[in-house]
N, C-alpha and C positions, 0 to 999 in steps of 0.2 A: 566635655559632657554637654554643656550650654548647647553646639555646634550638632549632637546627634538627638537634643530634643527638639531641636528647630529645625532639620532634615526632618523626622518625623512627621512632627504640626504639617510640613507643609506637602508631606506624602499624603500624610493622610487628606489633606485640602483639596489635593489634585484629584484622590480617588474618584470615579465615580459614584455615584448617589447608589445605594440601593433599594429599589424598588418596591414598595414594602406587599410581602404573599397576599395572595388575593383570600378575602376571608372564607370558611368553609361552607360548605350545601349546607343551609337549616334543614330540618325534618321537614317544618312546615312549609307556608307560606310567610317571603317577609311585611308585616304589617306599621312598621314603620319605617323612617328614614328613607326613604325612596330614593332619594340622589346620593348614592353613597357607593364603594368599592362590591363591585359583584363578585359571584364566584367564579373561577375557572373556569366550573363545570354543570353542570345538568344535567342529574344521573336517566336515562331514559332516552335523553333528546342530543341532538350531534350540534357542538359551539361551530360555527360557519365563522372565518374570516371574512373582510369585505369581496375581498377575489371571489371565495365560494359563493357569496350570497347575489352576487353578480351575475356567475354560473345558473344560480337556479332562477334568477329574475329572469335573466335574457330565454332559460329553458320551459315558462310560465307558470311556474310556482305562484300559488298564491302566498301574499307578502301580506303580515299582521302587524297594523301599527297601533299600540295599545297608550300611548300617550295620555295624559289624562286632560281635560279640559277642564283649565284655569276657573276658578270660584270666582263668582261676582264679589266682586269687592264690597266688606260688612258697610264701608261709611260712606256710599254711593248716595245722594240726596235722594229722593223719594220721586220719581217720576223721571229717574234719569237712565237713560236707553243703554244699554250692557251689549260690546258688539266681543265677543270671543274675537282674541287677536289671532292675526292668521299661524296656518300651521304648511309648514312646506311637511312634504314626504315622500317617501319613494312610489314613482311613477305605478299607477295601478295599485297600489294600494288597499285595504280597505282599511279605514281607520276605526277600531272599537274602542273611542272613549270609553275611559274608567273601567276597563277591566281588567285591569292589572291590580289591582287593590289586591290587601293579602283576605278580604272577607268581602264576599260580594254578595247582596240582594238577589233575594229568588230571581226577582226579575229581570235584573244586572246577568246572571247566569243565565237565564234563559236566551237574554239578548245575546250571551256570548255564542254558548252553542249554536243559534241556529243561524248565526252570521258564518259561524266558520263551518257550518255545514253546506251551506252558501257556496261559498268562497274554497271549499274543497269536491265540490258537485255531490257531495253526501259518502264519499270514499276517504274513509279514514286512515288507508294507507298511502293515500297523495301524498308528498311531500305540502311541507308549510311551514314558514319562516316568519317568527316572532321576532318584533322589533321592537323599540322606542327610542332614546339617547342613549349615550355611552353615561357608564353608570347609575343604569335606571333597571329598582329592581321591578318596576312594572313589568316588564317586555320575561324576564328571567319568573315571576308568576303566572304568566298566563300561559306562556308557553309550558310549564311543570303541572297548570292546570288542562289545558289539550289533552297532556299525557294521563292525566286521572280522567278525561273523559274519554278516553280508547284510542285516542290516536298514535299511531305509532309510524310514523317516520315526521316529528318535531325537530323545528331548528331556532337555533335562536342564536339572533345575531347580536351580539354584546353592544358592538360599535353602534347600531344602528345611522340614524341619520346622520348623525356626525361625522359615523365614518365614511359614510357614501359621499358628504359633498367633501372631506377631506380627499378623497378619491377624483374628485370632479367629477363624478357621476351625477347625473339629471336628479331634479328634486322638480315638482308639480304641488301647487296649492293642491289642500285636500281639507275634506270636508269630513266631519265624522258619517258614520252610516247611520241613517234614519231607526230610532229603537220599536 
């Protein structure tokens, strides 16, 4: 008996891990935990592997990197110069700081749309490929937010930069867009 609980123990030891489901679409927007398990899915907008999203780079999609830009540090001494640390991202790019949030400032919205109106020549059926890190639900907001604002052919790349330099694909310092 000893003998087929310790076969056991040690079946089960070898198994592989299982991976734990990716959590489900909220209704909303997610407004907290930003670095955390995405979903699957994105009802509206098509998930792109790094392959696909390579596909639409090299095809000139516009590419949306929604990352947020780091807060000045609260206990920074008083006349002490704050440089935003650099940000790599996929080549051509256009980076919209903080629009990935799940609730954004009239103005923050404003900035968004007329950047990706920009960045898709004012043709809302362009393709456009939302980014940020791998399990960041910035990139998984703003993209769900394109689609509440008419756009209809959204992509959203889960892995983003992570997975492009995982790829060894080019990465280029990048600058946010001017608001």
């Amino acid at each position: 008996m000893r003998v087929c609980h310790a076969v056991a123990a040690l079946l089960l030891l070898a198994a592989p891990a299982r991976a734990e489901a990716p959590p489900p679409e909220p209704a909303g927007y997610r407004s907290e935990a930003y670095r955390a398990p995405t979903p699957a899915t994105l009802r509206g907008a098509r998930v792109v592997t790094t392959a696909e999203a390579e596909a639409l780079w090299r095809a000139g999609s516009p590419f949306i990197d929604v990352l947020p830009l780091p807060p000045r540090p609260a206990a920074l001494p008083a006349g002490t110069i704050w440089r935003d640390p650099p940000h790599d991202s996929i080549p051509g790019a256009r980076w919209l700081a903080n629009t990935g949030f799940g609730a954004l400032a009239p103005e923050t919205d404003a900035y968004f749309r007329r950047e990706l109106d920009a960045a898709t020549r004012g043709d809302r059926a362009r393709p456009v490929v939302f980014f940020c890190q791998r399990q960041c639900w910035m990139s998984w907001n703003a993209a769900k937010r394109a689609l509440a604002h008419g756009y209809t052919s959204v992509h959203w790349y889960p892995d983003g930069t992570d997975g492009w330099a995982e790829a060894t694909l080019p990465l280029e310092r990048a600058e946010p867009a001017a608001p």
